[in-house]
LOTOR-937670 format. One record per residue: x negated, y, z of N, C-alpha, C in turn; residue in one letter. Coordinates in pm, whole numbers, padded with zeros to 5 digits, always signed. Atoms other than C-alpha are relative to their C-alpha. Layout:
N
XYZXYZXYZa/...
//
This chain:
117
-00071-00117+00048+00366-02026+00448-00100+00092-00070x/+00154-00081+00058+00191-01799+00215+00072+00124+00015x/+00006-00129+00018+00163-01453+00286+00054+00085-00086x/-00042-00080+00124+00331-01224+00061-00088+00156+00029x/+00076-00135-00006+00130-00915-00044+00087+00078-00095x/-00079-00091+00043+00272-00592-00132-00108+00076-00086x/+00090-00092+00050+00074-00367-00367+00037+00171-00036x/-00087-00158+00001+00169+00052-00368-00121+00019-00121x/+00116-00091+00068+00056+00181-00697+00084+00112-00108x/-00041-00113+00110+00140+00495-00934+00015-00054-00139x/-00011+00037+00160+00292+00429-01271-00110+00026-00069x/+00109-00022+00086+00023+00613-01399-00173-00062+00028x/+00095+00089-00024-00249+00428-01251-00040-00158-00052x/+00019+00141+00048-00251+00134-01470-00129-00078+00012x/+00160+00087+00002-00645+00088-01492+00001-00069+00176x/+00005+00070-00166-00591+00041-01064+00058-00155+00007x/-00116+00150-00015-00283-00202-01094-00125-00139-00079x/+00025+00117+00043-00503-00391-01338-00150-00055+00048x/+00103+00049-00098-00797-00416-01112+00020-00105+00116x/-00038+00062-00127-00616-00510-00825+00044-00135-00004x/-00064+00112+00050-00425-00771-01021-00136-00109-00025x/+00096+00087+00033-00747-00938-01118-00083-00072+00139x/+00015+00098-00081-00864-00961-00809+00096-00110+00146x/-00098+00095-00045-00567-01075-00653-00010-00148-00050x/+00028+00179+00043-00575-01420-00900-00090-00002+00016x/+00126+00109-00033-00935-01487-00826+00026-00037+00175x/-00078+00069-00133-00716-01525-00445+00073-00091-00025x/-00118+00062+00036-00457-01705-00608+00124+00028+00047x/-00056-00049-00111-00244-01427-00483+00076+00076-00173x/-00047-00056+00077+00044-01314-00682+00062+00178+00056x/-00066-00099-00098+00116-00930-00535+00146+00063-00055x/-00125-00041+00055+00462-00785-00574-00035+00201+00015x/+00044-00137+00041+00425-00416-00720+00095+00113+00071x/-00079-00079-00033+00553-00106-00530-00001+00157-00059x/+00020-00166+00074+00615+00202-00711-00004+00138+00091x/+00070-00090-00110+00412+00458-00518+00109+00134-00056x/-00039-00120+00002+00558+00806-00524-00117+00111-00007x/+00119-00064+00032+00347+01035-00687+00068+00196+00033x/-00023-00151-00016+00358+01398-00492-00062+00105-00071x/+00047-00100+00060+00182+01572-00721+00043+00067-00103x/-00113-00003+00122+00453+01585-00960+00076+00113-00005x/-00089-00083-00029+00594+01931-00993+00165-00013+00056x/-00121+00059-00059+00927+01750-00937+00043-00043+00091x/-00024+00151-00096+00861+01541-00633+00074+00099+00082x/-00093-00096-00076+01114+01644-00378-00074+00111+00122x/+00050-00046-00117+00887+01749-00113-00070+00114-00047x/+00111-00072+00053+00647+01939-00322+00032+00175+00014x/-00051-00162-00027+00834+02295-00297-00028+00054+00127x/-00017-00072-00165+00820+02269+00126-00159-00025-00002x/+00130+00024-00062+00394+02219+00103-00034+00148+00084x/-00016-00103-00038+00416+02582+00217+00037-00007+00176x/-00063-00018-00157+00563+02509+00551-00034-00110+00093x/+00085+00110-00113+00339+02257+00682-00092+00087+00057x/+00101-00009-00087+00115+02279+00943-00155+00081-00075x/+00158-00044+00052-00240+02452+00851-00135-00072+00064x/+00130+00106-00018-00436+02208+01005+00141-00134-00011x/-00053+00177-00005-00353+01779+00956-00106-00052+00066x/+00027+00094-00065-00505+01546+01191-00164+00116+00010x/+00102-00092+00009-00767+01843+01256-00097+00033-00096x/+00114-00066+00126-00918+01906+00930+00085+00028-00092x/-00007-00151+00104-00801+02080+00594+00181-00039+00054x/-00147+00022+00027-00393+02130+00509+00027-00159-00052x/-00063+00148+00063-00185+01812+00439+00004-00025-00140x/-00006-00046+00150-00213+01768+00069+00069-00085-00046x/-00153+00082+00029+00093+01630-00101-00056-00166-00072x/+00069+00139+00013-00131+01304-00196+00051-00075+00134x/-00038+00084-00120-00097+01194+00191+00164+00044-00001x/-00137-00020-00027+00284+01306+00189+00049-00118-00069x/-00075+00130+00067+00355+01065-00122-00083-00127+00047x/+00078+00108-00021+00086+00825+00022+00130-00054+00130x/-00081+00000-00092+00284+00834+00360+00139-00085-00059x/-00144+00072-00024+00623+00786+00231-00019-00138-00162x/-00006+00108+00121+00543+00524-00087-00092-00170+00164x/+00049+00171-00063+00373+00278+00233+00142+00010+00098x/-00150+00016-00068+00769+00355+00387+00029-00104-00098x/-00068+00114+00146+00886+00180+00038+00006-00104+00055x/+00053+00156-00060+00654-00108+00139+00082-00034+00117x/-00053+00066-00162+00753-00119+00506+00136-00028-00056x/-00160-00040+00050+01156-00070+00399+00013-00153-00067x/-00010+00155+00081+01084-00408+00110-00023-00109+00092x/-00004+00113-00029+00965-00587+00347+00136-00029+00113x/-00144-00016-00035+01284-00539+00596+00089-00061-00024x/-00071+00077+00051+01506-00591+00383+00016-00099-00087x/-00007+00082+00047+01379-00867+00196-00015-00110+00117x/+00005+00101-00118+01361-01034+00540-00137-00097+00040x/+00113+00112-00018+01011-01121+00550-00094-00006+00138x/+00059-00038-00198+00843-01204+00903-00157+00099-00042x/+00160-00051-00012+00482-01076+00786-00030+00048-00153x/+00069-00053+00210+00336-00891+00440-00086+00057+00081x/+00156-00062-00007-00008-00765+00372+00058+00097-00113x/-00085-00175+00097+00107-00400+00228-00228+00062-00025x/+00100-00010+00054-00198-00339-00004-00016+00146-00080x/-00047-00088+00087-00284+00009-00188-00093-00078-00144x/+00078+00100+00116-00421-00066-00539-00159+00036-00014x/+00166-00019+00010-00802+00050-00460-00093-00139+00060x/+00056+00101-00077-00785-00286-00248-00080-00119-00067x/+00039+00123+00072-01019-00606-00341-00039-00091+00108x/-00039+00116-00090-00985-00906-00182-00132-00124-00004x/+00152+00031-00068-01275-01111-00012-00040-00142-00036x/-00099+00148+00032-01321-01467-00087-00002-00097+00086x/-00025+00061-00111-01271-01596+00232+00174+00053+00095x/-00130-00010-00021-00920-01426+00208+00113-00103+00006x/-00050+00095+00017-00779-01733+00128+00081-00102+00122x/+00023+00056-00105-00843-01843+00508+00085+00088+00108x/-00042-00096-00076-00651-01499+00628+00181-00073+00079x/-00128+00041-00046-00259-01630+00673-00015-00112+00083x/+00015+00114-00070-00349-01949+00831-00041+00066+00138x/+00069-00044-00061-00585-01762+01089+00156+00100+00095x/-00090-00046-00053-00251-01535+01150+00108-00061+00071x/-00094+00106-00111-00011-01811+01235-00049-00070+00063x/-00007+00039-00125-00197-01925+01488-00054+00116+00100x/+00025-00111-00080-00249-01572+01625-00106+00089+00007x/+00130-00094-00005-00553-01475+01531-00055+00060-00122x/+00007-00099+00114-00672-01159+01349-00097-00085-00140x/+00028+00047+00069-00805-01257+01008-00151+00026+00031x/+00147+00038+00006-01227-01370+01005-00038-00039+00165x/+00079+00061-00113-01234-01485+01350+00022-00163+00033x/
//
């Protein structure tokens, strides 16, 4: 069974997508693209309530609407894989590059064990 990988990236991030993409085929890994949600977008829905968050996040600065759309664009992912019914995905953002002993990762999982051991 091969692994399906998910990739979260910003429309406007093309130079990422086309990084990631490259080294995806030197895996021989085709990733399926998720259109991140970019909070920085005067528009994005959330962007009006940054005001009424918390003043500390995970004990250091304010939440900054980067982790809000980061947060809910790896929901997307989780959500695709769901309902496309898949038992397992590797939910990737597009800064990721892939090892070349990745190849060896899904196998290593169906028989239970974390990938490189």
């Amino acid at each position: 069974m091969a692994l399906p990988v998910l990739v979260i990236n910003r429309a406007v991030d093309t130079d990422r997508l086309t990084a990631f993409r490259e080294s995806a085929g030197r895996a021989r890994i085709e990733p399926v693209r998720i259109d991140a949600l970019d909070a920085h977008r005067p528009d994005f829905p959330f962007h009006h309530c940054a005001d009424l968050l918390r003043d500390r996040f995970w004990d250091s600065d304010r939440i900054k609407p980067g982790a809000i759309g980061c947060f809910l664009s790896h929901r997307l992912a989780w959500r695709h894989v769901v309902d496309s019914g898949m038992a397992m995905a590797l939910i990737c953002e597009d800064d990721a590059e892939f090892t070349a002993d990745f190849l060896a990762a899904p196998e290593q999982l169906e028989q239970g064990r974390p990938p490189g051991f």
